[in-house]
Phi, psi and omega in degrees: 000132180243165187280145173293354191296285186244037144315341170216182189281182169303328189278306192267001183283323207262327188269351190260005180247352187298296180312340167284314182298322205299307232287315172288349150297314197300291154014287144002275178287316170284017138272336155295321204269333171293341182299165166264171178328306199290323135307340174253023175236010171295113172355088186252034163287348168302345151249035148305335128336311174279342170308315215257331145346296193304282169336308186309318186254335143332291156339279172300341185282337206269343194295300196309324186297328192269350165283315172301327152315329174276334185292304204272351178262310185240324175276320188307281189306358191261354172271006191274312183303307180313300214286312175285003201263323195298152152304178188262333159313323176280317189297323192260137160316152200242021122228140179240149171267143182238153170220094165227130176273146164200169201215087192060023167280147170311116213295296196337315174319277193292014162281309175296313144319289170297354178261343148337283193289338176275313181298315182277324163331299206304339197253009171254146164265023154302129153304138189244136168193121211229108149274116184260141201220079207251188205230305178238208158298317195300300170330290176330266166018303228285284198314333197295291175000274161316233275261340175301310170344298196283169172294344178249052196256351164286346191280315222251148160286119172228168189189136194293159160193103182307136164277145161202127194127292173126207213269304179332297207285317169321283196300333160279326206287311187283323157317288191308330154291338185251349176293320192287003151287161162261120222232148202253172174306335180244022173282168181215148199240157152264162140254088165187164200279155182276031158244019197236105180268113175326116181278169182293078197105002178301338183286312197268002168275329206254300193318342173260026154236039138288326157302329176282337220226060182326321170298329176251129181308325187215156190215159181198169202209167178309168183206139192228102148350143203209011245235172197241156172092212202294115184339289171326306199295310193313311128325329195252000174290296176338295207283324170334262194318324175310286169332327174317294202284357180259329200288321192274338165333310179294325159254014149267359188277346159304344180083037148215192208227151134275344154228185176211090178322122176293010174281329191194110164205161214231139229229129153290128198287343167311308198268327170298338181278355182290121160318342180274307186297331184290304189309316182310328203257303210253008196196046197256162192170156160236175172244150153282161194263340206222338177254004186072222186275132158263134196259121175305102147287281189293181181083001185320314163324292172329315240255305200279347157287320183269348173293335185283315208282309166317305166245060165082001189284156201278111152231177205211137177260136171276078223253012168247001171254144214241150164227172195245125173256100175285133208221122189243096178329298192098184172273008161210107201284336139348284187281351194261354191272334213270305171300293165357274140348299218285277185317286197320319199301309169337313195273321227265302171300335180293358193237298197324329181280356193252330156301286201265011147301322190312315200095194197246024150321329180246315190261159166271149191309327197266317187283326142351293192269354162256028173243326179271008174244001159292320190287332217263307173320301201305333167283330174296346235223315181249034157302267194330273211276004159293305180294342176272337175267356158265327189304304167286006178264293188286318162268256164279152168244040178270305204304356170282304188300305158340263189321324178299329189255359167271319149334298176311287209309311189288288212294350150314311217292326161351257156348306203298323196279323173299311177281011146301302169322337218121337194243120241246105207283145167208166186332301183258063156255345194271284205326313186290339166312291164321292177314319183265352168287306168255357179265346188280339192276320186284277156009276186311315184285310178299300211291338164336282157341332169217054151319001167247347159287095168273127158195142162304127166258043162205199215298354186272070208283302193278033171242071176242196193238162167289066197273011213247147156067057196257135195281174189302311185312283180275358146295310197263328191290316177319308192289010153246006145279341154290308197286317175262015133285322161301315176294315222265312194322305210285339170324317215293306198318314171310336199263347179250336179286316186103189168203171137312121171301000000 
């Protein structure tokens, strides 16, 4: 499997972007031209505010694109060259652990998955021993099987760890088995899900800059959509990870993270085997003013991030090493986009107030300051079309069309800034671009609000939280806070856009 990312060059990447560029400008351009005089002679000093709003988040995307560029041009390689410079006792650990939980996945998966993981073993000189942490018998079978199989089955070690419980209390259960070892300094745990397929080289891009670099703690590495069903999800999974994948670039280059994905992230084993870390998997919560304690179901990645993230430890995005995220829209891909959101958004606001209370005590600044600009976007992002549909109702309705060809021009250039990344530009990429902006913003704004609503949205059907038989009080009260987040948007917008007199 190769990767999509940089399957082809800069060049057919850049030429294969002419038509896309073309076709929305020309859009563009034939909506300016279609205005009559008198649209193009309407005021816009009434947004101007919002101009320089505009400017401000403009601004930061360009801060992000030119730190992911200097990381990925200049600092990666030059830790890729240190990291080859080491012996093979200094690049590798001389023993790594594997964790993979799973739950009811499609044997086809999980066949492709473990022989992922047994092929990259094989390519390491590390003792291998892979806790499989699976929901039944049948599940086992699976693994025994792939590995009586691989040529490297005499290397890697393997051993059961019934899941009960869900997936959190599995992964301490495995953690806690694995603390009653002896565990050396330069061991290293995997962390990862059993829908997650190993890219080609991964172990030897990432393990030896644990040797090189004594401070970091943690490692995490790029993710390439994988998905089944409607074409349209399939897309916007894509363009997710292209964004992703520029956003983490920009915050490894401070040596930290904001999260360490539970699809594939690789660990110091000193530190996973610690009570507090263990304690984070099976028993993480924040409190609330109004739901009490909230118990973490989903988020495990969050959990284990932010523990490392309390002291001060050093992590790294890896951005050539690759992992295959298997993905299915299900039959209604609309709504599986939306659950999506939900979660991610969920783990991500549920951490984010306790990330920027720590301060800047633990953390580097700039990745700070990228926990307060999570809060600030999801409001920012519907500044622009909040304000074009008032304007066009109380002053004019050119100030729509306006607004429509500044939408066309920037989110090209967007796209356009992506495919530098890596990422192979198409027709619907500026809508699924719009679609995760403002619908994701609009997400974001409910899931504030209901930080107590946790559920697996795939096959993990029975793991979900205990929403049921929830009182009028925490029924209602979100939802009117919503509602005056909302009124405050729009107060802001009225006061700065105007009406008529």
């Amino acid at each position: 499997m190769s990767s999509i990312r940089y399957d082809v060059s800069l060049f057919m990447r850049l030429l294969r972007a002419i038509p896309v560029v073309a076709f929305y400008f020309a859009c563009a351009i034939g909506i300016f031209m279609m205005l009559p005089e008198r649209a193009r002679e309407i005021p816009l000093e009434s947004i101007a505010v919002l101009g320089i709003i505009g400017m401000w988040r403009y601004l930061w995307l360009i801060t992000h694109c030119v730190r992911a560029a200097v990381y990925e041009y200049v600092v990666y390689p030059k830790m890729q060259f240190q990291a080859s410079q080491l012996t093979d006792q200094e690049k590798y650990p001389e023993r790594m652990f594997f964790l993979i939980p799973t739950w009811k996945e499609k044997p086809k998966v999980t066949h492709s998955m473990f022989n992922s993981v047994l092929n990259e073993c094989a390519t390491i000189p590390s003792n291998v021993t892979i806790f499989v942490n699976a929901g039944g018998d049948d599940e086992d079978e699976i693994f025994r099987e792939v590995h009586a199989a691989h040529p490297a089955t005499e290397k890697v070690e393997l051993l059961f760890v019934r899941q009960q419980g869900g997936k959190r209390q599995g992964m301490a259960d495995c953690l806690f088995a694995l603390s009653q070892r002896e565990i050396g300094k330069s061991d290293v745990v995997a962390l990862m899900d059993g829908d997650t397929v190993l890219g080609q080289g991964i172990l030897e891009k990432c393990l030896p800059l644990f040797g090189l670099y004594p401070k970091v703690d943690a490692i995490t590495t790029d993710n390439i959509s994988v998905t089944e069903g409607h074409w349209l999800y399939r897309k916007w999974y894509t363009l997710r990870f292209s964004m992703r994948h520029r956003y983490m670039k920009s915050l490894s280059l401070s040596r930290q993270l904001q999260v360490l994905t539970g699809r594939f992230s690789l660990f110091r084993a000193v530190e996973c085997v610690k009570p507090e870390f263990i304690s984070s998997l099976e028993n993480d919560r924040i409190k609330h003013w109004l739901h009490g304690e909230i118990k973490f179901v989903t988020g495990d990645d969050k959990s284990t991030w932010y523990t490392l993230l309390k002291k001060g430890s050093e992590m790294l995005y890896v951005p050539d090493a690759i992992i295959y995220c298997m993905e299915d829209s299900g039959p209604t891909p609309l709504k599986m986009s939306i659950q999506k959101m939900h979660r991610w958004f969920g783990n991500m606001l549920r951490n984010n107030g306790r990330a920027i209370t720590l301060g800047l005590g633990t953390q580097r600044p700039f990745v700070w300051w990228c926990h307060v600009d999570q809060r600030l976007s999801m409001f920012t992002s519907l500044l622009g079309p909040f304000s074009a549909l008032w304007a066009c109702i109380w002053l004019s309705p050119y100030y729509l069309l306006i607004y429509a060809i500044l939408v066309l021009v920037v989110r090209t250039l967007y796209i356009l800034i992506l495919s530098f990344e890596g990422h192979r530009l198409s027709l619907v990429d500026i809508p699924m671009l719009l679609y995760t902006q403002w619908i994701g913003s609009i997400v974001k704004i409910y899931t504030m609000f209901h930080l107590h609503k946790q559920k697996w949205n795939s096959h993990r059907t029975d793991m979900k939280d205990g929403e049921n038989g929830e009182s009028i009080f925490d029924y209602m009260i979100p939802k009117l806070e919503m509602l005056l987040c909302y009124a405050a948007l729009l107060t802001f917008v009225i006061s700065v856009v105007g009406s008529k007199s």
